[in-house]
C-alpha positions as CSV (number, residue, x, y, z in Angstrom):
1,X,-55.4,281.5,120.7
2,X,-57.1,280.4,123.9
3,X,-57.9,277.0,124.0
4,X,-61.5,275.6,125.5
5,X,-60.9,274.9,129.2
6,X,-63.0,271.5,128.7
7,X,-61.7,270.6,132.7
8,X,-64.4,274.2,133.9
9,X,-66.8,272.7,131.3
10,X,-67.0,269.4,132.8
11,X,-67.2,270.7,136.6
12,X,-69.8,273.1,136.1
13,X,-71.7,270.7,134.2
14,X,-71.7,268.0,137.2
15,X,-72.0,270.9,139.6
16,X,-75.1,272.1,138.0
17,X,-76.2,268.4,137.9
18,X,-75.9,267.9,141.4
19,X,-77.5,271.1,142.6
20,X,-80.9,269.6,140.5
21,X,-80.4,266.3,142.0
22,X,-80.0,264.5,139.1
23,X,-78.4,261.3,138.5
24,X,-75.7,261.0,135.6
25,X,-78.0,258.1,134.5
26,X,-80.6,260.5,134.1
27,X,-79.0,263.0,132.0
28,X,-77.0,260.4,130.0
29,X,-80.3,259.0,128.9
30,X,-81.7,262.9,128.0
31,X,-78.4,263.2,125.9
32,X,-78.3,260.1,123.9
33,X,-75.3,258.8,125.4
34,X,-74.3,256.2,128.0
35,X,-73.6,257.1,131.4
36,X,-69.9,256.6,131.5
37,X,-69.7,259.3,128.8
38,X,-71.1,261.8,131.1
39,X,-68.9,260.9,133.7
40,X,-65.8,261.3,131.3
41,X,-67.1,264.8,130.7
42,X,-67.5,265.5,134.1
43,X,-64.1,264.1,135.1
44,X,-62.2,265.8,131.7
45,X,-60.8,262.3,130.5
46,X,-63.3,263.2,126.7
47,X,-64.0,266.5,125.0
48,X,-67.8,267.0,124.9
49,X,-68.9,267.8,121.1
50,X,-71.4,271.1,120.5
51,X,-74.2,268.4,120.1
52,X,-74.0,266.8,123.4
53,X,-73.4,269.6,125.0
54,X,-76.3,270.7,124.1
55,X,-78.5,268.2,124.8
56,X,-76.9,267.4,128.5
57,X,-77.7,271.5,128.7
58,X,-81.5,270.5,128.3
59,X,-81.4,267.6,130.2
60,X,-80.1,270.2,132.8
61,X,-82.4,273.2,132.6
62,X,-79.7,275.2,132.0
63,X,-77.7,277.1,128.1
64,X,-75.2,276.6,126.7
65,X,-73.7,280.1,127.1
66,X,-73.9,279.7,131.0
67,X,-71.8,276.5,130.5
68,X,-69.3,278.4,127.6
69,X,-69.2,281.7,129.7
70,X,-66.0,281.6,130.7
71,X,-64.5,281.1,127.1
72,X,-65.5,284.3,125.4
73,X,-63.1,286.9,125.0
74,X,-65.9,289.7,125.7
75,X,-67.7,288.4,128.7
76,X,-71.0,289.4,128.1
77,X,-73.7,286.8,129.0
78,X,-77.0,286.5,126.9
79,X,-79.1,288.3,130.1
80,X,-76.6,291.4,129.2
81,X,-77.5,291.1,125.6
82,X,-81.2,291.0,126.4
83,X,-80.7,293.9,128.8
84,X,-79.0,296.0,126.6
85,X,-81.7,295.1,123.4
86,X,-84.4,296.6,126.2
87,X,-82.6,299.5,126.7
88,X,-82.2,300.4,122.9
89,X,-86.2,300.7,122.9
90,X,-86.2,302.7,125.9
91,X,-86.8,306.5,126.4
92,X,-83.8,308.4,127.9
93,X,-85.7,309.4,130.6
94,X,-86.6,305.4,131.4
95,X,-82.9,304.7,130.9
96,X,-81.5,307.3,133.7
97,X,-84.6,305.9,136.0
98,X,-83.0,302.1,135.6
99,X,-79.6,303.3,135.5
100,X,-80.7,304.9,139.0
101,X,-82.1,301.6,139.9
102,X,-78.9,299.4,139.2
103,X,-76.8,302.2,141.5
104,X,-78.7,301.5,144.0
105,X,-79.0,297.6,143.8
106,X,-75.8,297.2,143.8
């Protein structure tokens, strides 16, 4: 079994932080924590639990699957999910118009 790769975890959290300007004050407050805590996350000296992962993930704007997405086994992201639950509902004349669409997008 593949274990958690807490050392990504803690970089894209501080990367994301950084690109919204935010202070590690600021999000240690927002996550009920103190602000070394966030900096031992972001520097892979702790192991962030599910519950303040999620909370620094709303203090960030951002989900948790964007910070876990690295970790799955299947890589699909929730946008693929959401994608794919649109397409289930769609005609298969609307499906070959946006599978058209993503040939030429990409």
């Amino acid at each position: 079994m593949k274990e958690i790769n807490f050392e990504k975890i803690g970089k894209k959290l501080r990367e994301i932080r950084i690109d919204k300007h935010l202070s590690q004050e600021y999000v240690a407050y927002a996550a009920n924590v103190n602000t070394s805590y966030i900096s031992n996350i972001e520097n892979n000296r702790v192991k962030v639990s599910l519950t303040t992962l999620v909370h620094i993930c709303n203090a960030l704007e951002t989900t948790v699957d964007y910070i876990l997405a690295g970790e799955y086994l299947t890589p699909t992201s929730v946008l693929e999910q959401e994608v794919l639950q649109e397409l289930r509902i769609c005609s298969d004349q609307t499906k070959e118009q946006v599978l058209q669409i993503i040939k030429i997008l990409q």
